[in-house]
C-alpha positions, -999 to +999 in steps of 0.1 A: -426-215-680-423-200-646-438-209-611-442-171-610-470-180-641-489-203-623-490-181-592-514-158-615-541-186-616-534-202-582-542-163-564-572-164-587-588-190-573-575-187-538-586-151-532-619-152-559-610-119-577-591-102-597-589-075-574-581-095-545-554-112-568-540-079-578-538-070-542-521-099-526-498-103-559-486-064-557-495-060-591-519-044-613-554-058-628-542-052-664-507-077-656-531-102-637-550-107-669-519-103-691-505-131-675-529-155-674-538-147-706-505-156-716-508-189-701-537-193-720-521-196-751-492-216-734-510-242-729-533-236-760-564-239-739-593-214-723-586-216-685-606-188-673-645-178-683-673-158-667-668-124-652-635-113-634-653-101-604-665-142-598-638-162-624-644-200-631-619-222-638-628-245-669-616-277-667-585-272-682-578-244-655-589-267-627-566-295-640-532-268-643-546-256-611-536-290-594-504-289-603-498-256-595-510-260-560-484-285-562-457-265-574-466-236-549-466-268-517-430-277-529-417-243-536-428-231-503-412-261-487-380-253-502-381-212-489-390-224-453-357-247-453-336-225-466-349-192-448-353-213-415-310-214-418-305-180-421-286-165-388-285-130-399-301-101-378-306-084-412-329-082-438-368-084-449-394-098-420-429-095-427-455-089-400-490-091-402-517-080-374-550-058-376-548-023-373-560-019-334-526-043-325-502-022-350-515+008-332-516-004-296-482-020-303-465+011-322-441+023-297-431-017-290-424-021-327-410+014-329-383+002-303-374-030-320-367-005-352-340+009-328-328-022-311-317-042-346-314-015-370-309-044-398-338-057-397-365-045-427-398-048-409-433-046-432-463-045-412-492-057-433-528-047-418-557-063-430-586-081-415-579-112-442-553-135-420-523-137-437-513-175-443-480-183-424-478-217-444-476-197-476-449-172-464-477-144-471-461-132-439-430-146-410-447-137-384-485-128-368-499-109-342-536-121-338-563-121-316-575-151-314-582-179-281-571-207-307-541-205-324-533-215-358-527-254-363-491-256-378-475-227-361-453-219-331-459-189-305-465-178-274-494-157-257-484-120-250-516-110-231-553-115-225-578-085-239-606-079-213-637-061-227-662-039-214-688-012-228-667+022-236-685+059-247-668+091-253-675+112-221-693+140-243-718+117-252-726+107-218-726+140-209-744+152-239-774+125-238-776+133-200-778+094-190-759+068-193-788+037-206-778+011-227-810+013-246-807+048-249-777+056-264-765+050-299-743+021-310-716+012-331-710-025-343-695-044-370-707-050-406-724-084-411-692-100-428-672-096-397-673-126-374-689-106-343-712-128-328-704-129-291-711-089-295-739-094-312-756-124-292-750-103-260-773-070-272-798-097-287-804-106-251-792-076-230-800-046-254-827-058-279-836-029-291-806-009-298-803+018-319-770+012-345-758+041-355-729+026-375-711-002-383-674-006-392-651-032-403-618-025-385-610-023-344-594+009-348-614+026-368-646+014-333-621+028-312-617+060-332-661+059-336-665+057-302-638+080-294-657+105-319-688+103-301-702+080-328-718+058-306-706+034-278-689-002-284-673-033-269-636-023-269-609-041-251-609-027-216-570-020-213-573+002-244-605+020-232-595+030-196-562+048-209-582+068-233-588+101-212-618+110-234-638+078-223-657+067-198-668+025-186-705+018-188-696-015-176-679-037-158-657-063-174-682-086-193-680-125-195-674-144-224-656-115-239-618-121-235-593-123-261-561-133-263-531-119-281-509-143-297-474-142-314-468-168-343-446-178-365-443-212-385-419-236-368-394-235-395-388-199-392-386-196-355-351-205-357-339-179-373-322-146-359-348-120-373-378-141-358-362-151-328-354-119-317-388-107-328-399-128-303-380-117-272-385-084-279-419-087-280-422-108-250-401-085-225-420-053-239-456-066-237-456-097-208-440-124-189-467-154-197-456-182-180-449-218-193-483-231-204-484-200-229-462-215-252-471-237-284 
């Protein structure tokens, strides 16, 4: 048997589908099930039941489960030490960031493309935070004002927000009121509630005209004339085709950080990740690095 089996029923349970598993695993549904059907009659036991779309492990699953887990914890350990050597400005490094970073960031990463030409970047965008622990990804640009336990980094810059419309829309509704004007906001699974405790109290009665799940795609809404939106205030004001309805708001900020775990930072790929990054983006001073 391979680890490779176990990491079938490990994504299972981690990421509660078999979609999801499929996803993160880069496979199809059809080899997800394949394979843990045949560990199943590996180990001469059922370790799945119920429906794939909410699996339970029995308790045979639960009990190859903790050893996998195991298996997975000692594995990893063993890629970190070896990839943490590695001196080469060549090869594979995985980033992962949400897709409002990725864009604001493109001609940054577009110029580290050009500066080490070995290097094999993947940016992975998804609103699911990759796990660094588990090598899902070397490194992570997040917005976030606390970091991830267990990681290195350093702060690239802080996100003001304020309240953005598309100038057509102003123009169009012929006033500029809060309580007026349509909204756009994010779906009830996103964790928005600064956003939402400030309409609560300032705009109770706003009108939601849509709701998405991605920063991007509330820039690109509000850019549209959708509605207006929190966005980050740097990002607005460049945007011809908007207009401020407000000043910088309180309790708003975000910061961008750059992580990796500590094993990898000392290798040539990350490393120089880093310092590219850093003199594109900022000069944070001491206190910004963890």
């Amino acid at each position: 048997m391979y680890w490779g089996d176990l990491a079938y029923l490990v994504a299972l349970q981690r990421y509660g589908s078999l979609g999801a598993a499929a996803k993160v695993l880069g496979v199809t549904h059809t080899t997800v099930i394949r394979r843990l059907r045949d560990l199943e009659r590996r180990y001469g036991a059922r370790l799945v039941e119920g429906r794939w779309t909410n699996p339970i492990l029995t308790v045979a699953g639960s009990a190859v489960l903790d050893v996998a887990l195991a298996v997975e914890s000692d594995v990893l350990d063993l890629e970190r030490q070896v990839v943490g050597q590695d001196t080469r400005l060549a090869g594979p490094l995985k980033l992962t960031t949400i897709d409002l970073l990725a864009w604001a960031y493109a001609d940054v990463l577009a110029g580290l493309c050009k500066a080490y030409p070995g290097i094999d970047l993947e940016i992975a965008v998804d609103n699911r935070l990759h796990n660094l622990s588990r090598r899902e990804a070397d490194v992570a640009l997040r917005m976030t004002n606390r970091p991830s336990e267990g990681t290195v980094g350093q702060r690239l810059q802080r996100f003001e927000y304020a309240i953005f419309a598309a100038r057509a829309l102003v123009a169009s509704a012929g006033h500029r009121d809060l309580s007026r004007l349509p909204w756009v906001t994010y779906v009830a699974s996103l964790d928005a509630k600064i956003g939402d405790a400030w309409l609560a109290t300032n705009v109770p009665m706003a009108r939601i005209a849509a709701r998405v799940d991605t920063a991007l795609i509330m820039l690109r809404a509000v850019q549209a004339g959708i509605g207006i939106a929190f966005l980050p205030a740097s990002l607005g004001d460049r945007e011809a085709g908007l207009e401020r309805l407000s000043p910088d708001l309180p309790g708003f900020s975000q910061e961008v950080w750059l992580l990796t775990p500590p094993e990898l930072f000392g290798t040539a790929r990350v490393r120089s990740f880093f310092a590219h990054m850093i003199g594109a983006i900022s000069t944070p001073p001491a206190d910004d690095v963890r």
